[in-house]
N, C-alpha and C positions, 0 to 999 in steps of 0.2 A: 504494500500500500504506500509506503512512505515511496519508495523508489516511483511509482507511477505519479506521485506528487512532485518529485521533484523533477520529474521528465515532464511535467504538463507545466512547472513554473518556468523549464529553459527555455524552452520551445519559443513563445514569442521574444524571447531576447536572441536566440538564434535568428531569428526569421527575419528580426530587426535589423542584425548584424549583416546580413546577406544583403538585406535591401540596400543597408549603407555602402556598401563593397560598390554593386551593381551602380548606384548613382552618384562615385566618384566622392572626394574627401572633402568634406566641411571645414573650414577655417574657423576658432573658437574668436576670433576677432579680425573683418577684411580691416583692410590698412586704412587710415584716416585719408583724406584728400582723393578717392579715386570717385572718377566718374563716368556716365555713358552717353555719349552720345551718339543721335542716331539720324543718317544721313538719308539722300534716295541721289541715285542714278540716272533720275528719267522713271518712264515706264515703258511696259509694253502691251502691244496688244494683239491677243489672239484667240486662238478658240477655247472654251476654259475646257472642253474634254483633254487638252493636254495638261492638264492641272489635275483635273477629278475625271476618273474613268463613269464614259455614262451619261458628263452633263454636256451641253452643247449652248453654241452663242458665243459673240464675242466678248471679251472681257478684256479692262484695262487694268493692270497690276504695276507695282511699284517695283522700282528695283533699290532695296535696302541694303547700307554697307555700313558699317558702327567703328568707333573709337572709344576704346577703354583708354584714360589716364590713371595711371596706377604707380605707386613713388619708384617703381625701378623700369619707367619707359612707358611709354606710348604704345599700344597694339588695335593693329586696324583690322576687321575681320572681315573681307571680301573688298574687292576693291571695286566694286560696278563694270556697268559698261565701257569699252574700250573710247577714252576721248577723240579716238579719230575717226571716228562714223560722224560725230559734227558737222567736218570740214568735209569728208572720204566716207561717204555711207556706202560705196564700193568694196568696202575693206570686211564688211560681213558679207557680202556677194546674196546668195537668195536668203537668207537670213532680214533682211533690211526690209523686205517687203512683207515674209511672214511673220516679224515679230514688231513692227514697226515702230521701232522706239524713237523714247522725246529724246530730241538732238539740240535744244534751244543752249545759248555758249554755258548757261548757267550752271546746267547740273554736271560739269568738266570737275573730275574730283580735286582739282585745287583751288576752284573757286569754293567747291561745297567745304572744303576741310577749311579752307580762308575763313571761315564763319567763325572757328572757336582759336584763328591763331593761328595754325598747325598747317606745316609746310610738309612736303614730304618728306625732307630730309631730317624731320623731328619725330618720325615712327620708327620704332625701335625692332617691332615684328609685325609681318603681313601671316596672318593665320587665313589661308583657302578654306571656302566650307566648300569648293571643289572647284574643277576647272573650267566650268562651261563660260561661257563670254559675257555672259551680265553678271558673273563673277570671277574669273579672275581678268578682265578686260584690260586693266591698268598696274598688273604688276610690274611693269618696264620702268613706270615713273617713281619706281621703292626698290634704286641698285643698291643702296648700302644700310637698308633691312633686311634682317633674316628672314626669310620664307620657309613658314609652318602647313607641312602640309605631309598628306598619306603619300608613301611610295607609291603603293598600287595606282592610285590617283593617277600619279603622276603618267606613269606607264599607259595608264588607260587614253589619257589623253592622248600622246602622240602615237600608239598605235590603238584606238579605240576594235574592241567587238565589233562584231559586225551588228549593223544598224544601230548603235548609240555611237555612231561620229559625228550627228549634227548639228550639236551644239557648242562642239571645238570646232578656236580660231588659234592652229596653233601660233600663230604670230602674237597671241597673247601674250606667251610664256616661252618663246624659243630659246631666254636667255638662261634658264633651267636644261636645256636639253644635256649640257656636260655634267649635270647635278646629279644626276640620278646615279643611288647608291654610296651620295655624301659630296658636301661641293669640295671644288677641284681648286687648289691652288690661282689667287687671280680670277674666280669667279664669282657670282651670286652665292652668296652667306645664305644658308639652308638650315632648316633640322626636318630629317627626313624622317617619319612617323611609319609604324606600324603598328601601334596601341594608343590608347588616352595619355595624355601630358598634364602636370599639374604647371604652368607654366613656370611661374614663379616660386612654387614651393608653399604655397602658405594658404593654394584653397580657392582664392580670390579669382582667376581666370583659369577654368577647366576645359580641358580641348577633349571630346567623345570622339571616338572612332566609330562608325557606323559603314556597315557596306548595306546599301540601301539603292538611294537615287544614283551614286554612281558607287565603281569598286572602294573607294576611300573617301567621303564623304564624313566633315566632323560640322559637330555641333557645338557651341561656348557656351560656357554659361560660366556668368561672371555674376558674384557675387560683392552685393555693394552695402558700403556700413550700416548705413538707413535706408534704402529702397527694398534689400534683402536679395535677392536668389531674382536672376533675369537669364531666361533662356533662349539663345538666338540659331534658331534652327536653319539657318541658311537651306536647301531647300530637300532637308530631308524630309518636311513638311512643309508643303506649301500653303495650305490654309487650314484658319482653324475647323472649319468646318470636315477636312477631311483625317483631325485628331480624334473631333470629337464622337464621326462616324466611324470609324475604321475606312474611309475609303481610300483606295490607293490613285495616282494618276495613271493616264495612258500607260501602257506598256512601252514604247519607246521614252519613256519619261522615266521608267523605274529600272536600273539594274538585278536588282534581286526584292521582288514581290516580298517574301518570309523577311527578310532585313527589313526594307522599310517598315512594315507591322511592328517586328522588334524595337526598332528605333522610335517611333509612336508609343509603345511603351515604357519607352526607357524616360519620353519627355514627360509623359504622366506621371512615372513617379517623382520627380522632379519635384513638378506641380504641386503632388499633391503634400509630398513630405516637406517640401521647404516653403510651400507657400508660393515656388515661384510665377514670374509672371512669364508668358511666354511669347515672344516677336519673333509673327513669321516674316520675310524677308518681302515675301511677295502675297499676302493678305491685304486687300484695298482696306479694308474694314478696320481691321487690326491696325493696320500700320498709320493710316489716319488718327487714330483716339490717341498715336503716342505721341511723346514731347517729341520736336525737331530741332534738331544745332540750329543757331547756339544754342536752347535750354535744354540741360540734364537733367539725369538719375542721379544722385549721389548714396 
């Protein structure tokens, strides 16, 4: 009797323990002065069954990119769409018509980041939440930040599967192509990922690996003194409507169906145990009700 008692008192402190494992390590206090802000790229516009398998029509969606400040460096997590479609909307070739993004000089990520200050030679890390071209479009203008990103990713992009290549523009990232496998003496400063990262050490910006929308695919979630727990799913979910349905996007949108479900999971626990809040990158709805740079999270 006693022993069946003390197996029914471990149990939810086991079960506890597993969950904490699974949703990455808590910080007992994030650092004073960090903040988030949170950017857009333009939009696009296109059929939202490429979003949610099933629904149809056109739909316009944002394209979101964020700056954590945090007292050991600046970190940017996607960097939008490429600034040369502005001038060169050539430079995405049938991409420009299917997804026809806002091109107006504004949303150029050095004017958007000019909003809180910040140059790009003042980001200290470019975290990919993958390689497609309304996110990693402007890695070229971040030579002397380290780029955070999955191997696989990486791999996938320049020699993608067959049928998920069309959303790589490898001229995004060509300047990675000697990187792979660790950078090379005289080249782009990397850390090449095949697991989650605590960045910093202390909690506060957590990088998830997820094989879902593509082979390497992460998610951050940064942790702030007083806003608490902010999860930014670059687009392993694309809206909240398809976390809070289970529904997955098109098929040429998802690399592994069971992964992305997985990863929808992994941001509900998130959710639910830290209270956090969750920004989809490309949710019109969502991404509207948040503060935009200059005003933060702190």
């Amino acid at each position: 009797m006693m022993r069946y008692m003390m197996r029914s008192m471990l149990m939810p402190a086991v079960v506890a323990a597993v969950l904490f494992r699974l949703a990455g390590p808590a910080p007992a206090a994030s650092p004073e002065g960090m903040r988030l802000y949170v950017f857009s790229s333009g939009a696009l516009t296109l059929d939202k069954s490429i979003l949610q398998n099933g629904a149809s029509g056109k739909t316009t969606i944002p394209v979101g990119f964020f700056l954590i400040r945090h007292p050991k460096g600046n970190v940017l997590f996607d960097t939008g769409n490429n600034d040369r479609i502005i001038t060169d909307p050539s430079y995405w070739g049938p991409l420009i018509s299917g997804l026809d993004p806002g091109r107006s000089p504004d949303v150029a990520i050095d004017v958007q980041l000019g909003k809180i200050g910040i140059a790009p030679a003042d980001v200290k890390y470019v975290v990919l939440g993958h390689f497609h071209a309304d996110h990693a479009g402007n890695v070229g203008k971040f030579p002397n930040s380290t780029i955070v990103y999955q191997r696989d990713d990486l791999r996938a992009a320049f020699w993608p599967a067959a049928g998920f290549a069309t959303f790589y523009i490898t001229g995004d990232f060509e300047m990675l192509r000697n990187s792979i496998g660790g950078a090379m003496p005289n080249k782009q400063p990397v850390i090449e990922l095949e697991s989650d990262l605590d960045l910093f050490g202390d909690g506060s910006v957590y990088i998830h690996r997820t094989v879902s929308h593509t082979p390497g695919s992460q998610i951050l979630v940064v942790r702030l003194p007083r806003t608490g727990t902010v999860v930014l799913t670059s687009d392993a979910i694309y809206l909240q409507e398809n976390l809070d349905k289970n529904l997955l996007p098109s098929i040429g949108s998802v690399y592994s169906p069971a992964g992305m479900l997985d990863a929808y999971a992994w941001v509900r626990r998130m959710r639910d145990m830290e209270g956090g809040d969750v920004i989809y990158a490309h949710d019109p709805d969502t991404f509207k009700a948040r503060k935009h740079a200059p005003e933060y999270y702190e």
